[in-house]
Legacy VTK file of the C-alpha trace (Angstrom):
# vtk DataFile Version 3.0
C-alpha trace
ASCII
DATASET POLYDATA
POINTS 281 float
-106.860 -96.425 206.101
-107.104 -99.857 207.806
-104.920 -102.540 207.044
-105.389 -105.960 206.633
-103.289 -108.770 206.996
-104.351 -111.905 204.466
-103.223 -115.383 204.713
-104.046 -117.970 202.184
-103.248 -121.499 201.477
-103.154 -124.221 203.882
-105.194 -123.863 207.316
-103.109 -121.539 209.688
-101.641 -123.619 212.280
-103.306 -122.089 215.849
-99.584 -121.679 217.378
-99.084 -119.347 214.830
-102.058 -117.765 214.761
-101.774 -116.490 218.340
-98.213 -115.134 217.436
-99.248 -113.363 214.164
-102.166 -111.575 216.268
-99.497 -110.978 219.063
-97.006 -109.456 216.224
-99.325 -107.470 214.653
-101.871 -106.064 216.802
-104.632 -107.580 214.557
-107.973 -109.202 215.223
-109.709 -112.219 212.853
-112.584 -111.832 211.135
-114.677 -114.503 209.852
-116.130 -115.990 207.759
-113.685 -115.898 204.944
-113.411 -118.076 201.441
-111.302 -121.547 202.242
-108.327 -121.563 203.511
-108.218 -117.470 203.057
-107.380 -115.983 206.630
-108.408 -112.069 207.551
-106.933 -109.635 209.865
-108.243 -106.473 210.355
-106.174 -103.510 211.935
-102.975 -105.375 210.841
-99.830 -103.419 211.610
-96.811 -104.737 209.666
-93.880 -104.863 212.154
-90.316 -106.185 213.223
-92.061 -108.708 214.849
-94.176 -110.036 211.807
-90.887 -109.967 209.750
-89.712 -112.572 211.855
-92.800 -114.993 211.505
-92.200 -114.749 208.055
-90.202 -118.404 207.603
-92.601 -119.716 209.325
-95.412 -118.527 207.573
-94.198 -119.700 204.474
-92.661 -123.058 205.924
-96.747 -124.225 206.280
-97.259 -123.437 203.036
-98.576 -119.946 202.834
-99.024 -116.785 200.966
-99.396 -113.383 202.603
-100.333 -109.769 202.260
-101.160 -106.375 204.001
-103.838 -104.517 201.727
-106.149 -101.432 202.912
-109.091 -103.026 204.329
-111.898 -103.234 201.992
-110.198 -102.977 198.316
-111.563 -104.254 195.272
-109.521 -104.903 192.292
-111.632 -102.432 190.398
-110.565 -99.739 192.593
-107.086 -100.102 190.409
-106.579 -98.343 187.226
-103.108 -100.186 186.010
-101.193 -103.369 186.397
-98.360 -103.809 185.747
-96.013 -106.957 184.703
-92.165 -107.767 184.872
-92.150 -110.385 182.193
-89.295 -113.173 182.967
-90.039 -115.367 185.533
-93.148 -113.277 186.419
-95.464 -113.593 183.814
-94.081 -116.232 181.589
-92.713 -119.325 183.451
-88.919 -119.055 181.787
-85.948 -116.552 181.219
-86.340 -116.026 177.693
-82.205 -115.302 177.897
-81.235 -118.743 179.131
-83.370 -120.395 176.693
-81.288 -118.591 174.115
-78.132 -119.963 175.792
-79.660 -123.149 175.353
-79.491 -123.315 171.826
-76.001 -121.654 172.099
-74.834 -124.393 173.868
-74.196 -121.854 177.190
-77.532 -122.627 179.044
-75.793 -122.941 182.311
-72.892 -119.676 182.310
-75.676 -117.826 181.372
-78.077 -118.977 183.617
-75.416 -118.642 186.584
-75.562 -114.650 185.894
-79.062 -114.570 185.978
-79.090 -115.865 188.947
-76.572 -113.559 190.617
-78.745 -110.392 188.945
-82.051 -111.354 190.385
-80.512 -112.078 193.722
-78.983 -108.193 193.463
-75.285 -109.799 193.229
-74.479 -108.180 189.903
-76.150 -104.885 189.058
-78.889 -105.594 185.853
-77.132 -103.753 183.094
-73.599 -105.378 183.783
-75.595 -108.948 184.152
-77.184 -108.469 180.749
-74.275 -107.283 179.126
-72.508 -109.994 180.425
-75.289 -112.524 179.220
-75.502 -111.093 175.705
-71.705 -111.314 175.275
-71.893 -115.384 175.258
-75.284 -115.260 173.171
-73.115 -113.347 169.933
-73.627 -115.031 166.402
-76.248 -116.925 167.350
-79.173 -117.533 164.614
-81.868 -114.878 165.250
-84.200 -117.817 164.057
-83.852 -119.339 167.638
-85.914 -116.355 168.992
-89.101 -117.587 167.291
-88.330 -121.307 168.607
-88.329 -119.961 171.948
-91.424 -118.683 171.957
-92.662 -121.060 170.072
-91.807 -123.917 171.768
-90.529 -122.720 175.134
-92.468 -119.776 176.422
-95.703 -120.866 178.832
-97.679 -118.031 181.025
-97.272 -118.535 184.584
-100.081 -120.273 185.952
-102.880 -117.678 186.786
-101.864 -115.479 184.324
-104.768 -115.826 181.710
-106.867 -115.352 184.702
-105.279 -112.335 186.545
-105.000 -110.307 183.669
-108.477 -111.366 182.296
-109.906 -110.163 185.524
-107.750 -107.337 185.405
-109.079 -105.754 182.177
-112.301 -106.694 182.941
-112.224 -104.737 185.929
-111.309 -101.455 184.037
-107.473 -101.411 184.150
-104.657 -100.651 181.917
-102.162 -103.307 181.587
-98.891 -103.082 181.112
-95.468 -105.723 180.763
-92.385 -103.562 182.035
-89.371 -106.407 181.172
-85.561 -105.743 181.237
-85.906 -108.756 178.715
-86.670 -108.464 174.966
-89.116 -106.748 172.430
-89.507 -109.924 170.590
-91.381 -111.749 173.262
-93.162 -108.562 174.955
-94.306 -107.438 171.848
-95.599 -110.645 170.765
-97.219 -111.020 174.383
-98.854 -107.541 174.113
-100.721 -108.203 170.614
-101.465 -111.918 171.935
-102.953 -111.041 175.146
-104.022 -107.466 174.810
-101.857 -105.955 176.610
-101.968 -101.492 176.884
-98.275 -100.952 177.051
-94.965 -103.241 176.566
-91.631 -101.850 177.083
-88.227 -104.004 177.198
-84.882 -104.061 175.667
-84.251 -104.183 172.015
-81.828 -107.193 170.567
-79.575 -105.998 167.965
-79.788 -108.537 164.707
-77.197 -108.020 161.902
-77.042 -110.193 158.755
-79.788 -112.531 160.573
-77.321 -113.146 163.858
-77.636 -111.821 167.318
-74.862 -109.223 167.621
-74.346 -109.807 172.055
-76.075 -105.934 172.090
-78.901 -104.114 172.621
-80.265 -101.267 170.626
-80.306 -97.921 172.717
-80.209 -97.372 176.598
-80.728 -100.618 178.697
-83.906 -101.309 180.490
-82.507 -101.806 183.881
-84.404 -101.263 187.520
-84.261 -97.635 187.403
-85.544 -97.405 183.814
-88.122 -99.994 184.351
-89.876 -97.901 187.698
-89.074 -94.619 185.294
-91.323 -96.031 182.770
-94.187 -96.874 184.983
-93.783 -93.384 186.326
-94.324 -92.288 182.882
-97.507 -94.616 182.237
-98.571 -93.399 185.436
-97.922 -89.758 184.656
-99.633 -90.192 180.739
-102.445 -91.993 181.719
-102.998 -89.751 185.369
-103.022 -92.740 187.328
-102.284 -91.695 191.220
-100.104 -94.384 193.036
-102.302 -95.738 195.098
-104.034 -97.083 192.494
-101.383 -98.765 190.427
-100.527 -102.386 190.903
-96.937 -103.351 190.600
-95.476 -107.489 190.163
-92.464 -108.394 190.136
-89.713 -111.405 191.163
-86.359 -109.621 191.506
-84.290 -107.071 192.609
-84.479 -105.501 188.806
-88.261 -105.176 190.010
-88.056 -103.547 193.022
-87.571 -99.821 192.245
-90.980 -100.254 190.126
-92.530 -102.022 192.521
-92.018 -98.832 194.819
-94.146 -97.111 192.045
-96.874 -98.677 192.989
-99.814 -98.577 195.676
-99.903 -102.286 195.522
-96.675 -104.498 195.608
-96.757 -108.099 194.381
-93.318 -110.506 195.040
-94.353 -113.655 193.080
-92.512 -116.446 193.240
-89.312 -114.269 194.070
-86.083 -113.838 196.237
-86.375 -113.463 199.833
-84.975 -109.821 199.439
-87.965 -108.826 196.929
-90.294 -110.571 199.225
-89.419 -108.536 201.959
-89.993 -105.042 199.965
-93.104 -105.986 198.868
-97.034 -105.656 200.135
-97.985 -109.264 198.691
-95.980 -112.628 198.347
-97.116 -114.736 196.497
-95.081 -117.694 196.506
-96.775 -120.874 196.639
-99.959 -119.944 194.601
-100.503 -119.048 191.010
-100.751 -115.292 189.866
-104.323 -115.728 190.178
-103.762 -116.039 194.274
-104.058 -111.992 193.912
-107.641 -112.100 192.888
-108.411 -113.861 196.400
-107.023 -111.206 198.590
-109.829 -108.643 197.140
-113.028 -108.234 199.111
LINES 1 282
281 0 1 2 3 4 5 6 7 8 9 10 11 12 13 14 15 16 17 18 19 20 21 22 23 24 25 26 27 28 29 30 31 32 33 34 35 36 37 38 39 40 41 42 43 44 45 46 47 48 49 50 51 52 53 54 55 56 57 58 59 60 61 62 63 64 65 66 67 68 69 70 71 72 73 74 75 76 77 78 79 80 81 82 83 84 85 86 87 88 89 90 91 92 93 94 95 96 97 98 99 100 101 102 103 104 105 106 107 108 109 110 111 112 113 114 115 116 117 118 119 120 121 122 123 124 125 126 127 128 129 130 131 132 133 134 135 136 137 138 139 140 141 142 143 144 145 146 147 148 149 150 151 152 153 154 155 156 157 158 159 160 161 162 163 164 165 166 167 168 169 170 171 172 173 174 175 176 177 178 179 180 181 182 183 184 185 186 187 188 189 190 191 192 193 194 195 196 197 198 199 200 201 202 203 204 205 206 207 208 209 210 211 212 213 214 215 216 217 218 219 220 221 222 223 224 225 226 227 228 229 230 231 232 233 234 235 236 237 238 239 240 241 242 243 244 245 246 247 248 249 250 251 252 253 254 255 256 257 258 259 260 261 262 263 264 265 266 267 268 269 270 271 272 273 274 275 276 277 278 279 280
């Protein structure tokens, strides 16, 4: 199948568009949607890597996808949930009210950048969040959790194009659960707090959710539902994302590290969610 190469967001400098043809053996074609940019044949090489900092210096978003696909050739999407569909780290805006917003926040950091592996990070995390007043959860979401922008739009478009959705979070039940019912969501699956005597305990109930738990569950949704690869969509902002990611037909970086960039098929960075509904014919 053909690939193409998408660029979107400001115009394409022309200096740069002679090297991206040069680096990927592509040709233009025209006309496109505003500042949406089409190459056809697009082979993704050493050479593109290289333009990448460039690319995204002016401003830009980009993406290989097989020439000519809709989004309703997809049957499934699916959702990390921190930073990727919701705007915050539900786990540093517990800190917050513990008082240990930043230590916390400092191992996130080193877990989405692949420093610390995700089960050791979260263990870590949940350590400094113990005795705090389960009552905070609801204030979080209450007061604290906002969908990234696009998201009411991606997933609207999503399940009206016939697919299953699904949020895949090493982050808590209490917020995907709430997100499923709220937004209508086909599957949720994320780690459970453990509450005794109203107070977070600094555990989790059963087997962490880390990276290769999260792409084993969407190989299970995929397996259930008999939903071939190629037709699952994958997003994600971390390195806890990337295993699923590779369980998909369709990767989508948003708004993430350089390293999950660089594993993935689309990066968003600069537009909302919604910036994947462009790149379909």
């Amino acid at each position: 199948m053909t690939t193409d190469l998408i660029l979107q967001g400001r115009a394409l400098p022309t200096f740069l568009l002679d090297k991206l043809l040069a680096a990927t053996g592509a040709r233009q074609l025209a006309p496109c949607p505003p500042q949406v940019a089409r190459f056809s044949g697009a082979t993704r090489s050493l050479a593109f890597e290289a333009l990448i900092p460039q690319i995204e210096t002016e401003g830009i978003d980009w993406a290989f996808m097989p020439a000519g696909q809709k989004l309703r050739d997809y049957r499934l999407i699916a959702f990390d949930m921190d930073s990727t569909l919701i705007t915050i780290e539900c786990i540093d805006e517990l800190a917050d009210f513990a008082g240990k917003k930043a230590e916390v926040a400092a191992v996130t950091a080193a877990a989405m950048q692949g420093d610390i592996d995700y089960p050791e990070s979260l263990r870590r995390r949940l350590a400094l969040l113990a005795g705090l007043d389960a009552r905070v959860l609801a204030r979080v979401y209450g007061e604290r959790l906002l969908l990234s922008p696009g998201a009411r739009e991606l997933l609207a478009a999503a399940q009206a194009a016939g697919l299953r959705t699904a949020i895949i979070s090493g982050g808590f039940t209490y917020f995907t659960e709430r997100l499923r019912i709220e937004l209508g969501f086909d599957f949720a699956t994320s780690n459970e707090l453990e509450i005794s005597g109203g107070k977070i305990t600094g555990r989790v109930v059963g087997d962490i959710v880390d990276a290769k738990a999260k792409a084993g569950h969407l190989a299970r949704i995929k397996r259930e539902s008999g939903i071939p690869t190629e037709q699952v969509i994958a997003v994600g902002d971390g390195a806890n994302d990337v295993l699923m990611m590779a369980e998909a037909g369709l990767s989508v970086a948003y708004h993430a590290k350089p390293a999950t960039r660089a594993k993935a098929d689309v990066a968003l960075r600069f537009s909302g969610l919604d910036g994947l509904l462009r790149l379909f014919n």
